[in-house]
Kinemage of the C-alpha trace (Angstrom):
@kinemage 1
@onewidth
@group {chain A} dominant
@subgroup {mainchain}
@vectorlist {calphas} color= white
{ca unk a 1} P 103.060 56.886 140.373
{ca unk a 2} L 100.216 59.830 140.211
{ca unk a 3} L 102.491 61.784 142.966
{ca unk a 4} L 104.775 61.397 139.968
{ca unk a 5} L 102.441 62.498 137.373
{ca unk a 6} L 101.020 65.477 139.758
{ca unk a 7} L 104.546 66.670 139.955
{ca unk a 8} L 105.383 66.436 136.150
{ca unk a 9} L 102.119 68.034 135.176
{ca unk a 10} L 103.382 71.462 136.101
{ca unk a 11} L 106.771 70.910 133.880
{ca unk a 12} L 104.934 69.825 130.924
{ca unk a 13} L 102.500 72.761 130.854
{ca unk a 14} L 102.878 74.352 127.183
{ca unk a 15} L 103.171 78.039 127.459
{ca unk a 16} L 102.808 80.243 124.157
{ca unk a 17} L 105.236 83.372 123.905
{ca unk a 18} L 104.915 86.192 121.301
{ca unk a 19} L 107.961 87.556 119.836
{ca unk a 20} L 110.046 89.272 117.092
{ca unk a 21} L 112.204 87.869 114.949
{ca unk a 22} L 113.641 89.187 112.148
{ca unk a 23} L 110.655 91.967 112.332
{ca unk a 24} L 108.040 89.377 111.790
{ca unk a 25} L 105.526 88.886 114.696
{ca unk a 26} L 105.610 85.227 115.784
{ca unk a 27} L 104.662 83.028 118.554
{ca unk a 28} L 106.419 80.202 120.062
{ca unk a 29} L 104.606 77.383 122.212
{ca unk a 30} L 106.823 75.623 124.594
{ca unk a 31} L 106.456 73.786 127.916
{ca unk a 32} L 107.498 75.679 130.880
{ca unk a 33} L 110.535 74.151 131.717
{ca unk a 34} L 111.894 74.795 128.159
{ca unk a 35} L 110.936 78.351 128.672
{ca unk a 36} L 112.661 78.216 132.129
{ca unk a 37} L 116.015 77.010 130.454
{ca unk a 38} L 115.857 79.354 128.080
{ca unk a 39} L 115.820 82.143 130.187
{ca unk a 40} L 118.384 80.900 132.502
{ca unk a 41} L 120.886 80.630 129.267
{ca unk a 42} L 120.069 84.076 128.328
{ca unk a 43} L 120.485 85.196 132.093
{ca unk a 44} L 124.299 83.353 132.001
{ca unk a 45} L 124.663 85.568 128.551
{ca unk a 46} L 123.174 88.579 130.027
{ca unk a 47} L 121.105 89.067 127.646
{ca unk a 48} L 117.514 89.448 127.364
{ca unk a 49} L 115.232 86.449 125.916
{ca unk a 50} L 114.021 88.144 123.438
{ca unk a 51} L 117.893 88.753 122.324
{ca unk a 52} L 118.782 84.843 122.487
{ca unk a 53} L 115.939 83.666 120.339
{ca unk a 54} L 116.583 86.369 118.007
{ca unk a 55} L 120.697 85.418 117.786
{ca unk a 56} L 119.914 81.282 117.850
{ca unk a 57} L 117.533 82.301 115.071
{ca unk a 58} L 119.328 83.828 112.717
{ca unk a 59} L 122.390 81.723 113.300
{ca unk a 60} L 120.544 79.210 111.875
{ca unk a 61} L 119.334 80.899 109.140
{ca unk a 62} L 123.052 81.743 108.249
{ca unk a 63} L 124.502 78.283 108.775
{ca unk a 64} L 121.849 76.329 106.998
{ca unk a 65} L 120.109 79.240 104.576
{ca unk a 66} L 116.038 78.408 106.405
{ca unk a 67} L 114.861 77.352 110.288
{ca unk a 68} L 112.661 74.272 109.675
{ca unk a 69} L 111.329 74.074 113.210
{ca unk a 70} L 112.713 76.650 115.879
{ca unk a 71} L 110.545 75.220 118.458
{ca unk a 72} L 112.265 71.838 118.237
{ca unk a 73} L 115.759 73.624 117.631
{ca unk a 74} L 115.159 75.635 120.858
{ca unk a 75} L 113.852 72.330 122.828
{ca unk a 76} L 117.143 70.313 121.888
{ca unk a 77} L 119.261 73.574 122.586
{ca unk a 78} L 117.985 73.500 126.228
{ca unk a 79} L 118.699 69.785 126.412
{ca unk a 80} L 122.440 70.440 125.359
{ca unk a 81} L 122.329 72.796 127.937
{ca unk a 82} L 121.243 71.186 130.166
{ca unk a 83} L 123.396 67.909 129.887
{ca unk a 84} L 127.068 69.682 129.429
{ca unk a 85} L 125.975 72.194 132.302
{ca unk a 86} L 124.790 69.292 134.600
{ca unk a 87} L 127.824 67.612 137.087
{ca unk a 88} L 128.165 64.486 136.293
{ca unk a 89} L 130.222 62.599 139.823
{ca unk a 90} L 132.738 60.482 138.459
{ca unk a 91} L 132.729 61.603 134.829
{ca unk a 92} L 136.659 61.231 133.409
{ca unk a 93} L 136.548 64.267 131.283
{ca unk a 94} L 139.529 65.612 129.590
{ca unk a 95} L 143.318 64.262 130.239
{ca unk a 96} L 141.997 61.388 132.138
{ca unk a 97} L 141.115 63.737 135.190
{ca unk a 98} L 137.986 62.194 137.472
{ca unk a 99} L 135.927 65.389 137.986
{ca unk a 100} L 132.284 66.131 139.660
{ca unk a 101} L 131.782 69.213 137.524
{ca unk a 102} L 132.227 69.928 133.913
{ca unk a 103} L 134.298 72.666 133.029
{ca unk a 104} L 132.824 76.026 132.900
{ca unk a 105} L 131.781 77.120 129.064
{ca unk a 106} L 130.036 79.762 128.209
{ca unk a 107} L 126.428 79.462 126.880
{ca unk a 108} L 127.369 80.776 123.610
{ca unk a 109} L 130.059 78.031 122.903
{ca unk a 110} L 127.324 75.330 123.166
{ca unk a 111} L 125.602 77.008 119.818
{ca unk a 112} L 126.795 75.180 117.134
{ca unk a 113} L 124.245 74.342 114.915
């Protein structure tokens, strides 16, 4: 279990980013892997990270008017990511169709907040 735990440690690490949003100065503290998601979304979007956080940002703030807690937003984006971007073998998906891979969708149509 500590090879485990040794191996983890590094994925956990919190990492704290300054950025703009909105022109306010802020800083977001993340672990790395979140970070690492986050840039490969805005890579597929070819945009820069700065650019995402910025557009995820102020989607919220038109949908729902105030952004409670973008860190936890941008943690639960990844994991949406994540799972509809991740093959799943055997997964019926669609017209009863047994496919390894999910479609392909763009990054941006997994932003609905």
């Amino acid at each position: 279990m500590c090879r485990l735990a040794d191996w983890l440690q590094s994925y956990h690490e919190k990492q704290t980013r300054s950025l703009r949003i909105g022109g306010h100065c802020t800083s977001i503290r993340l672990e790395k892997s979140f970070w690492e998601t986050l840039e490969e979304i805005a890579a597929n979007e070819d945009m820069s990270l700065a650019k995402l956080l910025t557009t995820l940002h102020n989607e919220v703030l038109d949908h729902h008017g105030e952004v409670k807690n973008f860190a936890s937003l941008l943690r639960c984006a990844c994991l949406v990511y994540r799972s509809r971007s991740a093959p799943l073998p055997g997964l019926t998906i669609g017209r009863g169709q047994e496919s390894s891979a999910r479609p392909q969708e763009s990054a941006a149509s997994l932003w609905t907040f």
